[in-house]
RODREN-468728 format. One record per residue (C-alpha): residue in one letter; residue number from 1; chain; x, y, z. Coordinates in steps of 0.2 Angstrom, whole numbers, plus 2048, in hexadecimal, padded with zeros to 3 digits. Layout:
% RODREN-468728
<rec code="A" pos="NUM" unit="A" u="X" v="Y" w="Z"/>
...
//
This chain:
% RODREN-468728
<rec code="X" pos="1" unit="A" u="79F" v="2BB" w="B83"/>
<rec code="X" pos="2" unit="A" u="7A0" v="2C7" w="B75"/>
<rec code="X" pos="3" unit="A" u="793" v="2CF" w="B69"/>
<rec code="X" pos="4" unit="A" u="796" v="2D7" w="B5A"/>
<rec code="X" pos="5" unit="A" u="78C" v="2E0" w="B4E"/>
<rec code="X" pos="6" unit="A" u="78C" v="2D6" w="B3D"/>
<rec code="X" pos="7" unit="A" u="78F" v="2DC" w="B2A"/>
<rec code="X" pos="8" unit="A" u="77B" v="2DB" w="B29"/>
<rec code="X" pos="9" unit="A" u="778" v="2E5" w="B37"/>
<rec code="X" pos="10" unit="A" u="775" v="2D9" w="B43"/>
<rec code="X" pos="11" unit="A" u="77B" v="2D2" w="B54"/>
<rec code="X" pos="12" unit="A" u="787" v="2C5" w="B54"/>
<rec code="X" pos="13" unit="A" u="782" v="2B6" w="B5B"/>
<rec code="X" pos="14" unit="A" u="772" v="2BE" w="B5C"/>
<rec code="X" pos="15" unit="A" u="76B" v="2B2" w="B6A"/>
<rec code="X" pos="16" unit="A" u="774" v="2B2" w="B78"/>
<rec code="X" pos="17" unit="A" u="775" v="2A2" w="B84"/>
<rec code="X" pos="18" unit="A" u="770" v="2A1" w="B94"/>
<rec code="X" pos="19" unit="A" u="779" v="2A0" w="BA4"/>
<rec code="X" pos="20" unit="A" u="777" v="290" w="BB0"/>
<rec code="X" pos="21" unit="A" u="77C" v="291" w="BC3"/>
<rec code="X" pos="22" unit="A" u="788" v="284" w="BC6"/>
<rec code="X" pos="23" unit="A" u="788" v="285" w="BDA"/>
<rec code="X" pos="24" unit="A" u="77E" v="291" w="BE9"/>
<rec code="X" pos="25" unit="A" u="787" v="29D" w="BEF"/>
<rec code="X" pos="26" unit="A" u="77C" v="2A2" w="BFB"/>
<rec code="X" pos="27" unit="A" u="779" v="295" w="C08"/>
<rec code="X" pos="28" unit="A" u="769" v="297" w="C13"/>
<rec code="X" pos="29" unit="A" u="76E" v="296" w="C27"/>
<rec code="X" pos="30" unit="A" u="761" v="293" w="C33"/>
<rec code="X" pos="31" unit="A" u="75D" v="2A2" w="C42"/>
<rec code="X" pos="32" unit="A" u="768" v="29B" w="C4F"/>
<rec code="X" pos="33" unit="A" u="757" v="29C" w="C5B"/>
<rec code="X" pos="34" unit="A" u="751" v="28F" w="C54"/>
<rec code="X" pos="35" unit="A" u="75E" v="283" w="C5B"/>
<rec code="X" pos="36" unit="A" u="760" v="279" w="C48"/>
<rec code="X" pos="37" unit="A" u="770" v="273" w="C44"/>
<rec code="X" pos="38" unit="A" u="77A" v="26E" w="C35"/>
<rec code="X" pos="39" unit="A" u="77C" v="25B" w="C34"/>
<rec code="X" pos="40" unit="A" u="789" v="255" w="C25"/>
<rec code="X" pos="41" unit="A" u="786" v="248" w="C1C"/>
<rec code="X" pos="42" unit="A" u="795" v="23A" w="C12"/>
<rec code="X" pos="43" unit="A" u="78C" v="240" w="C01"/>
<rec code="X" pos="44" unit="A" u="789" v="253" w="C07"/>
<rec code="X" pos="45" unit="A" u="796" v="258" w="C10"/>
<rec code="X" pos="46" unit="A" u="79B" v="26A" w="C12"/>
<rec code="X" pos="47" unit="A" u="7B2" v="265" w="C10"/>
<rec code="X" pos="48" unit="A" u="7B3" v="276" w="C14"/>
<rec code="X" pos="49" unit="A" u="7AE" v="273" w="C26"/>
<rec code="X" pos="50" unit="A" u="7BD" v="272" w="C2F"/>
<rec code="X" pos="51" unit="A" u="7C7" v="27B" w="C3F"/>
<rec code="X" pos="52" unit="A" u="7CD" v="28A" w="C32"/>
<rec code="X" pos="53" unit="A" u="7BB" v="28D" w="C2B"/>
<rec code="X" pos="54" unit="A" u="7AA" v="291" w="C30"/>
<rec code="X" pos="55" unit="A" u="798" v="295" w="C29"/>
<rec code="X" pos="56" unit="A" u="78B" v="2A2" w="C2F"/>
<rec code="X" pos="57" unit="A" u="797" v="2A4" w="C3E"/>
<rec code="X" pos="58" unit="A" u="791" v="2B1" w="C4B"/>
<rec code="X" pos="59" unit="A" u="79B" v="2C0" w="C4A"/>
<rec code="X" pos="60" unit="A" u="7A9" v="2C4" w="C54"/>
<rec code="X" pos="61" unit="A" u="7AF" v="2B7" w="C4C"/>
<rec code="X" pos="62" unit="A" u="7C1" v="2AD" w="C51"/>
<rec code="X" pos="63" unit="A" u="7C9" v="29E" w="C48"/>
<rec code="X" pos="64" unit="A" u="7DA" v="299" w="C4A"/>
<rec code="X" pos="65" unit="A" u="7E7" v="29D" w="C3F"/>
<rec code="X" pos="66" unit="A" u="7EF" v="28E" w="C35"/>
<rec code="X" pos="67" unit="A" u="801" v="294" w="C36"/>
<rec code="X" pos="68" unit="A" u="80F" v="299" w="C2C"/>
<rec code="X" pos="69" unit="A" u="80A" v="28C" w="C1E"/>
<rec code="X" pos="70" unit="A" u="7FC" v="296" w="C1C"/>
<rec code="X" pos="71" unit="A" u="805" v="2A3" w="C12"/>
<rec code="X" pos="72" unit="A" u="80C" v="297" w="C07"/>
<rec code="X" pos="73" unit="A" u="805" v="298" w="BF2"/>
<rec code="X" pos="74" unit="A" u="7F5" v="295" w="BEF"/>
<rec code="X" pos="75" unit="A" u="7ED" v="29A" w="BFF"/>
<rec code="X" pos="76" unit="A" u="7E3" v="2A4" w="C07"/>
<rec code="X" pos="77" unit="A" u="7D4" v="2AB" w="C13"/>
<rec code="X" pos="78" unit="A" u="7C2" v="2AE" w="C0A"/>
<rec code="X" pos="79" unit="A" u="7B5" v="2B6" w="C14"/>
<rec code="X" pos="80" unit="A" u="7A4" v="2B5" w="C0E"/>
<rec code="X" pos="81" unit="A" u="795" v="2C0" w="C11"/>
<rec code="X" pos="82" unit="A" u="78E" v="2D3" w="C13"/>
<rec code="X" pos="83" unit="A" u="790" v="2E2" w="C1D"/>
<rec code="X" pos="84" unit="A" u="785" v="2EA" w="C26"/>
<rec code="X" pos="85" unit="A" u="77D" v="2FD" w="C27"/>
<rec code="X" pos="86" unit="A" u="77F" v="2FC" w="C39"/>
<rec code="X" pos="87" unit="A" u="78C" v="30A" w="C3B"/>
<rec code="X" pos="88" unit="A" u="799" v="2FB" w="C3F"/>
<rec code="X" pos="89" unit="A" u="7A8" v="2FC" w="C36"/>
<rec code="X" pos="90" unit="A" u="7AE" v="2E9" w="C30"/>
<rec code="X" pos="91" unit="A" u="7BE" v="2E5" w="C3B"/>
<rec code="X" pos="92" unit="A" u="7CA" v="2D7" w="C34"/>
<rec code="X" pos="93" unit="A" u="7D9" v="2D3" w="C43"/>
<rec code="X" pos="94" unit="A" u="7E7" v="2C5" w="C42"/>
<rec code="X" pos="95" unit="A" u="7EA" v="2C5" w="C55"/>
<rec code="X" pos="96" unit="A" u="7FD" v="2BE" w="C57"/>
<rec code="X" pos="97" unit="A" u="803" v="2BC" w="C6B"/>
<rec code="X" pos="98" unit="A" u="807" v="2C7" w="C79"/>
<rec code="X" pos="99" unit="A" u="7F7" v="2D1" w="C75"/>
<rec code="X" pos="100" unit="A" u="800" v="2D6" w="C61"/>
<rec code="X" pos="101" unit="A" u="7F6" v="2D7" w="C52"/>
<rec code="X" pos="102" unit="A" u="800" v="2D1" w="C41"/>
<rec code="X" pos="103" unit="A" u="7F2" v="2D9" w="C35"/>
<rec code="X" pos="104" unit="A" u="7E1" v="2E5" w="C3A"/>
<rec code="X" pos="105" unit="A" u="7D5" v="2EA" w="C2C"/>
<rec code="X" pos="106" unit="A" u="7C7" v="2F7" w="C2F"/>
<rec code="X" pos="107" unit="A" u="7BA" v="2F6" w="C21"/>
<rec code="X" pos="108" unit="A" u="7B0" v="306" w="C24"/>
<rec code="X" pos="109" unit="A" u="7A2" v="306" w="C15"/>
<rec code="X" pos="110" unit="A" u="79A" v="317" w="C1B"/>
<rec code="X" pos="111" unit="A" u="7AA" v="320" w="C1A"/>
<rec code="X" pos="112" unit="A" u="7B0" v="317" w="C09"/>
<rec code="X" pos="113" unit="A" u="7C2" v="311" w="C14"/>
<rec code="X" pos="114" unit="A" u="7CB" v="303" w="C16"/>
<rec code="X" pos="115" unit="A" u="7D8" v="305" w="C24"/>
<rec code="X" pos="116" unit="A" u="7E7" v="2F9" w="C27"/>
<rec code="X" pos="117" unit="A" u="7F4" v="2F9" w="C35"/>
<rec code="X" pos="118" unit="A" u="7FC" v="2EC" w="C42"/>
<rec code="X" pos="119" unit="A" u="7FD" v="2EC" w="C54"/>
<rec code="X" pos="120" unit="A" u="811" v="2EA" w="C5E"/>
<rec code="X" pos="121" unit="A" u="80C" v="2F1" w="C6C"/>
<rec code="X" pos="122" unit="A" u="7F8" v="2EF" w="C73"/>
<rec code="X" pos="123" unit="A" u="7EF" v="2FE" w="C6E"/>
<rec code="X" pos="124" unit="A" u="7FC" v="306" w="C62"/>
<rec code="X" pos="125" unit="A" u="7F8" v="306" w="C50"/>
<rec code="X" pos="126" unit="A" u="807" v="306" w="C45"/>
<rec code="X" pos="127" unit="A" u="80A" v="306" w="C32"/>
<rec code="X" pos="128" unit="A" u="7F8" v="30E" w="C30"/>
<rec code="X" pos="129" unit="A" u="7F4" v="30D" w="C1F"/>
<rec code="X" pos="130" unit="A" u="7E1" v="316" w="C17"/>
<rec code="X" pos="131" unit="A" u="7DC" v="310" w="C06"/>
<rec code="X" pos="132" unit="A" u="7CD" v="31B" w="C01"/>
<rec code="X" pos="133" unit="A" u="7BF" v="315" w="BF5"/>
<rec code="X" pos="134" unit="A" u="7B6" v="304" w="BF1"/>
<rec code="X" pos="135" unit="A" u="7A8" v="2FF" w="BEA"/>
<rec code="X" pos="136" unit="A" u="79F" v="2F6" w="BF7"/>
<rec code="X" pos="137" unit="A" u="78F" v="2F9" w="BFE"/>
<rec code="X" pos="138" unit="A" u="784" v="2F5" w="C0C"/>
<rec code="X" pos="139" unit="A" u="77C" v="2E6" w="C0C"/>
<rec code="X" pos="140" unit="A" u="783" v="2DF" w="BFB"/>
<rec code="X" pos="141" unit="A" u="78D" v="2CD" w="BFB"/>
<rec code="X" pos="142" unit="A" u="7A0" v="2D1" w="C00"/>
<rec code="X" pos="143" unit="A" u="7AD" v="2C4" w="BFC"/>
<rec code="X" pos="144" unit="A" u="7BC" v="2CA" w="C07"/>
<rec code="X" pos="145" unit="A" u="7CE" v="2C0" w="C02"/>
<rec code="X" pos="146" unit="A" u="7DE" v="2C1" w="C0C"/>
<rec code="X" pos="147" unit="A" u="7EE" v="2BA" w="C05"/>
<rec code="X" pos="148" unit="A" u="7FE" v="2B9" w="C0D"/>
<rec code="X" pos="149" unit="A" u="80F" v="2B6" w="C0A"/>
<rec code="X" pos="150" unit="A" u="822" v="2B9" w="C0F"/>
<rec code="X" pos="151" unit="A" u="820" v="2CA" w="C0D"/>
<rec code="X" pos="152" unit="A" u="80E" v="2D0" w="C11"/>
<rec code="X" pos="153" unit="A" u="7FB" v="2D0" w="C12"/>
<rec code="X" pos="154" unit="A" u="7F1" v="2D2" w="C01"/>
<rec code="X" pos="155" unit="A" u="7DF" v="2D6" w="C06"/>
<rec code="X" pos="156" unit="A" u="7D3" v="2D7" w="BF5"/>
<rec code="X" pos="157" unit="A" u="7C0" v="2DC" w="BF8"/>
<rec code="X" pos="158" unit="A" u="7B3" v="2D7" w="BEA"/>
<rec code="X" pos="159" unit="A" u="7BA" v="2DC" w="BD9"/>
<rec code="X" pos="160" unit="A" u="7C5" v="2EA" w="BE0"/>
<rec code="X" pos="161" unit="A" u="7D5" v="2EB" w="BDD"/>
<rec code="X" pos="162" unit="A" u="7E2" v="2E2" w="BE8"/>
<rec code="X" pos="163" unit="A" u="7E9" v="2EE" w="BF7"/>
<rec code="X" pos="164" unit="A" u="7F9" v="2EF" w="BF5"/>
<rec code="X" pos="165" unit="A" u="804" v="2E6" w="C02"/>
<rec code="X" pos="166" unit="A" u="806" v="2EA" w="C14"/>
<rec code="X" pos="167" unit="A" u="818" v="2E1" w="C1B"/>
<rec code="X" pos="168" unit="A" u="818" v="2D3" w="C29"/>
<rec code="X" pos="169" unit="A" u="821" v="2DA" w="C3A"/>
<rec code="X" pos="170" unit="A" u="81A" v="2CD" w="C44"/>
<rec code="X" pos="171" unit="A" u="821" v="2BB" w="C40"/>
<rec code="X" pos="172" unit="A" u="813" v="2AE" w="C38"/>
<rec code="X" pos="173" unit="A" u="816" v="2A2" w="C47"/>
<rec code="X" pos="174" unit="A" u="80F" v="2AF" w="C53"/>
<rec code="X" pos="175" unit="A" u="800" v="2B1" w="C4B"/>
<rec code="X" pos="176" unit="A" u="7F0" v="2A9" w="C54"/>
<rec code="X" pos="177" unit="A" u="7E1" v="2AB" w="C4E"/>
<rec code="X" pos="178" unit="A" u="7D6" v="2B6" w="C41"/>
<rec code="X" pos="179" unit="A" u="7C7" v="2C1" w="C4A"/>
<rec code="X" pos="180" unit="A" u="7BA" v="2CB" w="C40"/>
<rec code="X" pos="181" unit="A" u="7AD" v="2D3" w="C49"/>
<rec code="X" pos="182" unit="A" u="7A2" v="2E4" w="C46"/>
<rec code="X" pos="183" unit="A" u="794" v="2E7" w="C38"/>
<rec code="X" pos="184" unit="A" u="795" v="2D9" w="C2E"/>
<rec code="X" pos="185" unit="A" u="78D" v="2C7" w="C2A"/>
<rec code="X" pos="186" unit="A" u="797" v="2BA" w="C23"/>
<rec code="X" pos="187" unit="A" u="78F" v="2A9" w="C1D"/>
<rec code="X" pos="188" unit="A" u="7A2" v="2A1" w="C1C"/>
<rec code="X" pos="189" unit="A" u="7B3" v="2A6" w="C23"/>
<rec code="X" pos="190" unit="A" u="7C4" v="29C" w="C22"/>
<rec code="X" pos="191" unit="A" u="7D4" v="297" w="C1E"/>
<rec code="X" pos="192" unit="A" u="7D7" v="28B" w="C0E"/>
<rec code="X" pos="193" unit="A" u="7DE" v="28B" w="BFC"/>
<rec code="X" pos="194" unit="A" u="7DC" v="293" w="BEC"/>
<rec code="X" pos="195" unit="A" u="7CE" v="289" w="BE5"/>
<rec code="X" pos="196" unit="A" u="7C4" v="28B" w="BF5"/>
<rec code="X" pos="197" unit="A" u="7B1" v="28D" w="BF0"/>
<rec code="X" pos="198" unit="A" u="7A5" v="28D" w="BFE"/>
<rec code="X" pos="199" unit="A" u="797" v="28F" w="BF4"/>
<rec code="X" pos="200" unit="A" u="78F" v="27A" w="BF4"/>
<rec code="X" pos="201" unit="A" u="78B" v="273" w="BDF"/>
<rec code="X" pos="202" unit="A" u="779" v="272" w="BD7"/>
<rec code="X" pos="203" unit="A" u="770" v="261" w="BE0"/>
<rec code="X" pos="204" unit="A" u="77C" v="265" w="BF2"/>
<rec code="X" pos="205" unit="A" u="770" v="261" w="C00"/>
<rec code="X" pos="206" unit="A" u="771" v="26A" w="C10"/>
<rec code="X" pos="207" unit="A" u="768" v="263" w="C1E"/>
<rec code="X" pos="208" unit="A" u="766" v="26C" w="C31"/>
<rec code="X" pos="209" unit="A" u="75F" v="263" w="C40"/>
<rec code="X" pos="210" unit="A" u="75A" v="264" w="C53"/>
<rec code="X" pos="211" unit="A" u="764" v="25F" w="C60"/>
<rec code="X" pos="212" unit="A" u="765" v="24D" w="C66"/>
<rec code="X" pos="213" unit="A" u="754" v="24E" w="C73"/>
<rec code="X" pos="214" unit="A" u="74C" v="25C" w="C69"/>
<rec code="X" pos="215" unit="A" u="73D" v="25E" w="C60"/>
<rec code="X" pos="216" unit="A" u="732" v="26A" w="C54"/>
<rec code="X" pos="217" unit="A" u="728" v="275" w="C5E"/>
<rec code="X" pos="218" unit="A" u="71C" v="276" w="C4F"/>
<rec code="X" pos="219" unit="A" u="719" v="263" w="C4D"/>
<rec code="X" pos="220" unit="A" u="723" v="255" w="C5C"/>
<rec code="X" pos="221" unit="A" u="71F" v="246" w="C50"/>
<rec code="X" pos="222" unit="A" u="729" v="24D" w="C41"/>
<rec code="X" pos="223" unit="A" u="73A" v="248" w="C3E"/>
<rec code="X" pos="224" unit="A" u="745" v="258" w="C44"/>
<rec code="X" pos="225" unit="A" u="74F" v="25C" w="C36"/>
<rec code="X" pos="226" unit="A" u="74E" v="26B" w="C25"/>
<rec code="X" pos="227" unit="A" u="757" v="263" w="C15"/>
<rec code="X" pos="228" unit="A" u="759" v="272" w="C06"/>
<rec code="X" pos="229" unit="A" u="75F" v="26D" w="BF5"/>
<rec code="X" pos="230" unit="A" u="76B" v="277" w="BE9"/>
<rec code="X" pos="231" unit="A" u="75F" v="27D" w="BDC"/>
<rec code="X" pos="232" unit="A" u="765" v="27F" w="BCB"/>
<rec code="X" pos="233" unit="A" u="75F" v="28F" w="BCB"/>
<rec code="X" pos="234" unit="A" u="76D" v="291" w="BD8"/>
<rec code="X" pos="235" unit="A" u="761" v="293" w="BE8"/>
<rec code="X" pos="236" unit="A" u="75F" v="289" w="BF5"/>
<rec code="X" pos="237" unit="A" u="74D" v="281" w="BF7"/>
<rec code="X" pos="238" unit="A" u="74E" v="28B" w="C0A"/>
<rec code="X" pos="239" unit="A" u="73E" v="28C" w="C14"/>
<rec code="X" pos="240" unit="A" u="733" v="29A" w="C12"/>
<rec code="X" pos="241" unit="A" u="72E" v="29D" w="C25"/>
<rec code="X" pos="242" unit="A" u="73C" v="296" w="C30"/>
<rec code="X" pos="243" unit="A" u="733" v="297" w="C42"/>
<rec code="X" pos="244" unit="A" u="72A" v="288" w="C3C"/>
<rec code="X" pos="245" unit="A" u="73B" v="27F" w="C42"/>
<rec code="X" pos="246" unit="A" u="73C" v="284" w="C51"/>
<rec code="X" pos="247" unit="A" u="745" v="277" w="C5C"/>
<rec code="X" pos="248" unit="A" u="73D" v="274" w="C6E"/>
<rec code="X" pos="249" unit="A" u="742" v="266" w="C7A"/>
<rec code="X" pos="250" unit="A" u="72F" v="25B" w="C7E"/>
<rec code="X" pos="251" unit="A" u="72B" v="25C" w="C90"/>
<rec code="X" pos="252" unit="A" u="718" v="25E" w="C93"/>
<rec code="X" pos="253" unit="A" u="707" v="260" w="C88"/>
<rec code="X" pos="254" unit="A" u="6F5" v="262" w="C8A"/>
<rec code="X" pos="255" unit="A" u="6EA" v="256" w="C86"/>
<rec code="X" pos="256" unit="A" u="6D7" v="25D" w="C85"/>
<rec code="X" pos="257" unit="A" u="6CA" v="251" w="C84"/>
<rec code="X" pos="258" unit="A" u="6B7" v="258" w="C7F"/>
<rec code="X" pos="259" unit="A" u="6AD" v="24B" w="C87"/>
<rec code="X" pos="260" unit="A" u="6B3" v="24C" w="C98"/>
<rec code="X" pos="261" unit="A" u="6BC" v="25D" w="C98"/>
<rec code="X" pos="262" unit="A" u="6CB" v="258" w="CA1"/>
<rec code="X" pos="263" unit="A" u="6DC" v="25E" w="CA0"/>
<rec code="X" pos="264" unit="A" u="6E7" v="24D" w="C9F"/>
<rec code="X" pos="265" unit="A" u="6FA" v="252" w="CA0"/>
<rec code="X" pos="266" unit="A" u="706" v="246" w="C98"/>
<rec code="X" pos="267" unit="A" u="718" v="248" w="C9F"/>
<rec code="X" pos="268" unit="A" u="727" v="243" w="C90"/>
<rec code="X" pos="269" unit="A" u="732" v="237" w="C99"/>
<rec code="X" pos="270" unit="A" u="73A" v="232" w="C8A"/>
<rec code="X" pos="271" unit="A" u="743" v="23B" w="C7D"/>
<rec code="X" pos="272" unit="A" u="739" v="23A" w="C6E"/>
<rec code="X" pos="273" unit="A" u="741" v="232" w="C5D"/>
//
């Protein structure tokens, strides 16, 4: 939007209107200790979930690669998250057969350098390319997009311009899978097409549950499940403290009674509902 300084020396429009968040970008993921587990829902399901995508995946991460269609128009990989200050540099590989790597990116924040190269023979880097200067940081969001074509790759970090293309050697079909591993966090990887969004709309319910047999360690009678809602502030409503939700499989308790001061020991047989 544009403002512009009026004949009467005022701004113009001189009220400005204000922005609405129209999804939640951020998705809040549960610390994998605690065992919860996302459960979709017909009228919340995450579409994106599928063999070419994952969120919060441990890193390395591998997903297979889709195949040649997958550098047709109007697709591409998005990789979702942040990199960490942990003197890791982010590694991006399109692994192909017979141990060949089509496409490997080095993200290396510390040193400001994004390296590129491929993989004929295990161990041999060739076509190395360096492109210095970016303007990521530690710890910030990172949206990472990989195009492909008949050509090339075409790998765009946040709003810095495009890399210029490095050249296919390897043939489409021979490529696998996509790996990522080193210092970073991702919240969602995969492949898709243009109009991929993995961020879920204002109202989007998310719901994470205990294992079939499982119970909260906090509280055995309560139903075992964490919903969040898509605020329209576009936050999810995520628990403040999530050790409350700690997932634990009932076996024994103690039972103390004050009148008699016995121990009684009650033994689950059954799982509980």
């Amino acid at each position: 939007m544009i403002v512009e300084c009026g004949w009467n020396k005022s701004w113009v429009p001189d009220v400005l209107p204000s922005c609405a968040a129209k999804a939640c970008p951020d998705i809040p993921f549960p610390p994998k200790k605690l065992g919860l587990v996302y459960s979709p829902d017909e009228r919340n399901n995450m579409t994106l979930v599928s063999e070419f995508t994952r969120y919060n995946p441990s890193i390395p991460m591998k997903i297979p690669f889709p195949g040649p269609s997958q550098c047709e128009k109007g697709k591409k990989l998005m990789m979702v998250g942040k990199i960490l200050d942990n003197n890791q540099p982010v590694q991006l590989v399109l692994q192909a057969k017979n141990d060949q790597e089509a496409f490997h990116v080095k993200v290396n924040i510390a040193t400001e350098e994004i390296s590129r190269w491929m993989e004929l023979v295990d161990g041999v880097q060739e076509g190395l390319v360096t492109d210095v200067g970016t303007t990521i940081d530690f710890g910030e969001p990172i949206l990472m997009i990989l195009r492909c074509d008949e050509d090339g790759f075409s790998l765009k970090l946040n709003s810095d311009p495009a890399l210029p293309h490095f050249l296919h050697q390897i043939p489409l079909e021979n490529i696998t899978n996509l790996l990522v591993y080193g210092g970073i966090e991702l919240s969602y990887a995969g492949f898709g097409g243009e109009n991929m969004d993995p961020a879920p709309g204002i109202g989007f319910n998310i719901t994470y549950r205990c294992a079939d047999g499982m119970v909260f360690d906090a509280d055995w009678f309560a139903t075992p499940f964490v919903m969040m809602t898509c605020q329209e502030s576009g936050i999810f409503d995520a628990p403040d403290d999530w050790d409350l939700f700690q997932c634990v499989v009932p076996t024994t308790t103690e039972c103390f009674d004050c009148t008699s001061k016995y121990i009684f020991l009650y033994y689950i047989i059954h799982n509980l509902q």
